[in-house]
C-alpha positions as CSV (number, residue, x, y, z in Angstrom):
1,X,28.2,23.4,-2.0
2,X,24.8,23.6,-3.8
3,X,26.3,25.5,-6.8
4,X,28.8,22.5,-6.8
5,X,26.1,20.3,-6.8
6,X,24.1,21.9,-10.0
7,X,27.5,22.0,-11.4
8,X,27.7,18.3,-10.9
9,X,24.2,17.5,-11.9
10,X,23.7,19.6,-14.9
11,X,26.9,20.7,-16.4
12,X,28.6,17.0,-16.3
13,X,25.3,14.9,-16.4
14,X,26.0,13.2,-13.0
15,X,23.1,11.3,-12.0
16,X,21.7,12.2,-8.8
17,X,23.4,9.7,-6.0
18,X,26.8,10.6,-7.4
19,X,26.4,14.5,-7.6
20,X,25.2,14.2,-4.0
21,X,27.8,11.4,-2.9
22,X,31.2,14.4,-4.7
23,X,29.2,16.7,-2.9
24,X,29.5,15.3,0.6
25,X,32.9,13.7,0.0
26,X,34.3,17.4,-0.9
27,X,32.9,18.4,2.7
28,X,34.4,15.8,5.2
29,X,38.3,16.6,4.8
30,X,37.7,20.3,5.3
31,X,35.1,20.5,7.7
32,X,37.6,17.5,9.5
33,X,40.3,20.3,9.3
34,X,38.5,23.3,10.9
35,X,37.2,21.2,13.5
36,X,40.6,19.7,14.5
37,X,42.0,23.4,14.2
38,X,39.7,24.8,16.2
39,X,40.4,21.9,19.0
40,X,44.2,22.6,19.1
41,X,43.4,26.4,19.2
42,X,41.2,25.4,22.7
43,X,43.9,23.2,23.9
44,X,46.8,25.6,23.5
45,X,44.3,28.4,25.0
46,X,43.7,26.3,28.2
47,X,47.2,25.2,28.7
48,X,48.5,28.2,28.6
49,X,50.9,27.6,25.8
50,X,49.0,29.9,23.4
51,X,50.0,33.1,25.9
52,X,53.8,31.8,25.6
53,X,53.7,31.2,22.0
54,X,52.1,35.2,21.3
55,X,54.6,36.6,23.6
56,X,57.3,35.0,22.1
57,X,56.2,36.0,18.3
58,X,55.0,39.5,19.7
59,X,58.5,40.3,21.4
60,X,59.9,40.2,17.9
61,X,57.5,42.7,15.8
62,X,54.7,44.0,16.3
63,X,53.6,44.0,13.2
64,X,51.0,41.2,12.2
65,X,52.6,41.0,8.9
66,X,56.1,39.8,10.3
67,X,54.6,37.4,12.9
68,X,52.9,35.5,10.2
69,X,55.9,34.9,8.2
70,X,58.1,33.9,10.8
71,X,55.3,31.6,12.1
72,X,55.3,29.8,8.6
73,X,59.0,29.7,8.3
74,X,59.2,28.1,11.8
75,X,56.9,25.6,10.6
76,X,58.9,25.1,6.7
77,X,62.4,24.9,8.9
78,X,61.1,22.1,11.3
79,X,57.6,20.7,10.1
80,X,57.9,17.3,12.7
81,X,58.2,19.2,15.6
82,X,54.7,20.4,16.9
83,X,53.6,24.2,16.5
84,X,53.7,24.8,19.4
85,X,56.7,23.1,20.9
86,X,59.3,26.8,21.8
């Protein structure tokens, strides 16, 4: 983020407020999408639906490889229903 903001600042002659206002406007989506990725991750864990979810890939293959791909496809074939819906 700070190179981005020298980028900003020096490279495109962005006066200060705006280099710092790109800055922080580039930061809120993603940091919004770890954090709400990392609350469905604690949610699935707690409920239990995580362990079905694993077994259910893991059953399959075993290799890593293989369970991401067919966890993507799931999601491409069906993206309304919810990831973890089986």
């Amino acid at each position: 983020m700070v190179v981005t903001f020298f980028i900003f600042l020096f490279l495109f002659k962005l006066p200060l407020g705006e280099a710092a206002g790109s800055v922080i406007q580039g930061r809120w989506p993603i940091g919004y999408i770890i954090m709400m990725a990392v609350w469905l991750y604690k949610i699935a864990v707690k409920s239990g639906k995580f362990d079905v979810l694993r077994g259910s890939i893991v059953g399959i293959s075993q290799d890593q490889r293989i369970q991401l791909l067919l966890t993507v496809k799931r999601n491409e074939r069906n993206p309304s229903h919810s990831f973890f819906e089986l």
